[in-house]
N, C-alpha and C positions, 0 to 999 in steps of 0.2 A: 834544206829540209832534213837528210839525214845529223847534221849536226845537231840540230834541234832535237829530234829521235831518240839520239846516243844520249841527250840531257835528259839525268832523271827527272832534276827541278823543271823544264822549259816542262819536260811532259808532261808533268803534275799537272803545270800552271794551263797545258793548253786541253788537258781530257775537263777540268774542273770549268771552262769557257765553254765546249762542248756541253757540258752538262746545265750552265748557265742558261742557254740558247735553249735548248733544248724543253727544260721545264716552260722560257717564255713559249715559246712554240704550243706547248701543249697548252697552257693556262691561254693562250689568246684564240686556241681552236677551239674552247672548250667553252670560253667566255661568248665566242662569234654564232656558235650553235643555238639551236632552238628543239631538240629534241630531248627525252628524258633522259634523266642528269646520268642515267648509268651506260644509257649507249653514250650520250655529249663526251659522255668521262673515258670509253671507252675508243672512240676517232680521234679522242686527244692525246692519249695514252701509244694508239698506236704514230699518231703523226709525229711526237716527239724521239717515238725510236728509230722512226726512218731518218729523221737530225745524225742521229748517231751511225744509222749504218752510212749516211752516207761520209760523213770522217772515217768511218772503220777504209772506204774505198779510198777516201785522199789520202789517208794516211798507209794506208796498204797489210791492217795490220783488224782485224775484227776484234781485238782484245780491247777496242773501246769501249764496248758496250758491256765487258764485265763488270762494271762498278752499278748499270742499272738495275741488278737482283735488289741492289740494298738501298739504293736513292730512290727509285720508283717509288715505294710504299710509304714511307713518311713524305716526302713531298705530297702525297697524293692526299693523305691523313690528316696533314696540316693545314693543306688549301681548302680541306672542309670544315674543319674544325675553326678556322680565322674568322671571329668576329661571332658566333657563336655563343650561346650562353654553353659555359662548360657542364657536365655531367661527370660524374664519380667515375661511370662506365668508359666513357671520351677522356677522361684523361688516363685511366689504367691502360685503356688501348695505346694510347699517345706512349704512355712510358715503354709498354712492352714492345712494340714496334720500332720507338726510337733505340732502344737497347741494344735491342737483335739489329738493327740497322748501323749502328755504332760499331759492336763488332766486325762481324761482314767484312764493313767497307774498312775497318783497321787492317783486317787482315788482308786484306787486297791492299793498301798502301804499302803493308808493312813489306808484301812479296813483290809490287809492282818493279818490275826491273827498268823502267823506261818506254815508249814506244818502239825501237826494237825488239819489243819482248812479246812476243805472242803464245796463246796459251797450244799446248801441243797438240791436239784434241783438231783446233782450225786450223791449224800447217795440215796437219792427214790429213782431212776430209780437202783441202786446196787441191793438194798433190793425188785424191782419189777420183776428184768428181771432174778435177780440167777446166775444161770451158762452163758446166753449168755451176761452178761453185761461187758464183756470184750470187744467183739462187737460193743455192744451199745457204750460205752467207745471211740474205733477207728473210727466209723463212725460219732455217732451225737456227740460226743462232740468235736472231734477231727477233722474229715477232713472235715465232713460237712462246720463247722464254718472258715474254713480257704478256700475254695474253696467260698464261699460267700463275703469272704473279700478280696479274689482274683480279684472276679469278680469286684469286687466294685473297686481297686487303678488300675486295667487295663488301662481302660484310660485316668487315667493321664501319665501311664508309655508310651502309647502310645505319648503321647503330647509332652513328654521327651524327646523320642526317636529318635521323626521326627520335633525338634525343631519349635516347630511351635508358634506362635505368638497370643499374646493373642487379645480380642477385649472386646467390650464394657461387652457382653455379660455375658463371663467366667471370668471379673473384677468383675463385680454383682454377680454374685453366690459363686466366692470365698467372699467375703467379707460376702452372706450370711449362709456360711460353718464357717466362724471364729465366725459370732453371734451365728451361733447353738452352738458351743462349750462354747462361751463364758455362754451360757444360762445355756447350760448344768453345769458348770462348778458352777454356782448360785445354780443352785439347788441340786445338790453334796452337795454343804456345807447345803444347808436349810436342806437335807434329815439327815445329819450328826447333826445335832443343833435337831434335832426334834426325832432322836434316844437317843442319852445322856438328853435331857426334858423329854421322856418318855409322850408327849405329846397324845391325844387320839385323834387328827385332824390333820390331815397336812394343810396347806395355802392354798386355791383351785386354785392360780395362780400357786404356783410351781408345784402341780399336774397337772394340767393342761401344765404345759411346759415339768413336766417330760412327759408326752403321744406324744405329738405333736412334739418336735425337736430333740428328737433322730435317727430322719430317714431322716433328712435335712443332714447333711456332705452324707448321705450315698445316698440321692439321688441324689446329684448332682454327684458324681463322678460314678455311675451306671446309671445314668439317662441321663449324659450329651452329648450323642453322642459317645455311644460307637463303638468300631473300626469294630464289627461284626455287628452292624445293617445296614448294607449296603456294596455293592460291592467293594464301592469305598471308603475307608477311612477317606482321606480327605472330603468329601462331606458330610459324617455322620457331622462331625465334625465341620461344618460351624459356627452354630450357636456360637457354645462357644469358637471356635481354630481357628486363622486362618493361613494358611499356608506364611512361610517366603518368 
């Protein structure tokens, strides 16, 4: 086991299994259900990340489950989108999210050190909480974070769902959901350049962008009219969706 750990490649190859599993997991709890598609979507969502917490415990190490901020959401995208007549709207979501999903999860390859590599954040909170950070473990690292990312690609799955047509509006925010990524994606590498420099300042523009567009992909798609802020769905939705 720990030889396998120390392997970057074995661990690539066993987190990418994990996440294998994991997606069947959720599609065949999601497919087994009879309730509406957004709770169906939402006990499958959570059943697949329990897949992962419980590797994060065989493996001894919670840094599994960093790679589902960025697999979660286009998986989820694509499994409604499949088979689908496409819309203009479904496929700018598809690309923006694929994008932003793209990056992410580079940079999480690009920093992955192996399964001995846990992020420092879940060593403290191990070494704070003792005995309950098994807990800690399931809730905040694990289902917290995936019901937040829930929340967030909801309504585009909505958008998905009930084919609905884009307008001026949800053309601008996606295209400024691809610049946050693209932004984001500048300053990945600056932060990567200025770790290997061992620099003692970072740029004040890329700090300043790491603060500020990390929360643009995720406002627009939690911010843009989602499907429970009003009675009527479609009507939340005017602004950025228009119906076919």
């Amino acid at each position: 086991m720990q030889r396998l750990k120390q392997s970057r490649g074995a661990s690539f190859t066993v987190v990418a299994l994990v996440y294998i599993m994991s997606a069947t997991v959720g599609i065949t709890v999601y497919n087994a259900l009879e309730f509406s598609w957004w709770i169906a979507l939402l006990i499958a969502d959570l059943a697949a990340t329990v897949v992962t917490f419980i590797f994060s415990l065989i493996f001894g190490n919670a840094s599994v489950y960093d790679p589902y901020w960025s697999v979660q959401p286009p998986v989820i995208l694509i499994a409604f989108l499949w088979g689908r007549r496409p819309t203009l709207l479904g496929v700018l979501l598809a690309v923006a999210v694929g994008f932003w999903a793209v990056r992410l999860t580079a940079n999480w390859a690009y920093t992955f050190g192996g399964l001995t590599h846990q992020d420092w954040r879940y060593t403290m909170l191990s070494e704070k909480t003792g005995i309950f950070y098994p807990v800690v473990n399931l809730v905040g690292i694990h289902l917290v974070p995936t019901l937040v990312v829930y929340g967030c690609i909801l309504p585009a799955v909505y958008a998905v769902r009930n084919e609905l047509s884009a307008n001026i509006g949800s053309v601008i925010f996606i295209a400024l959901s691809v610049l946050a990524a693209l932004m984001q994606g500048i300053a990945d590498i600056e932060m990567q350049r200025f770790r290997k420099a061992e620099k003692a300042v970072l740029s004040a523009s890329v700090s300043g962008n790491i603060r500020v567009i990390r929360t643009i992909w995720a406002k627009f798609l939690c911010g843009g009219g989602s499907p429970w802020r009003s009675s009527a769905p479609r009507r939340a939705h005017r602004i950025f969706f228009r119906a076919q």
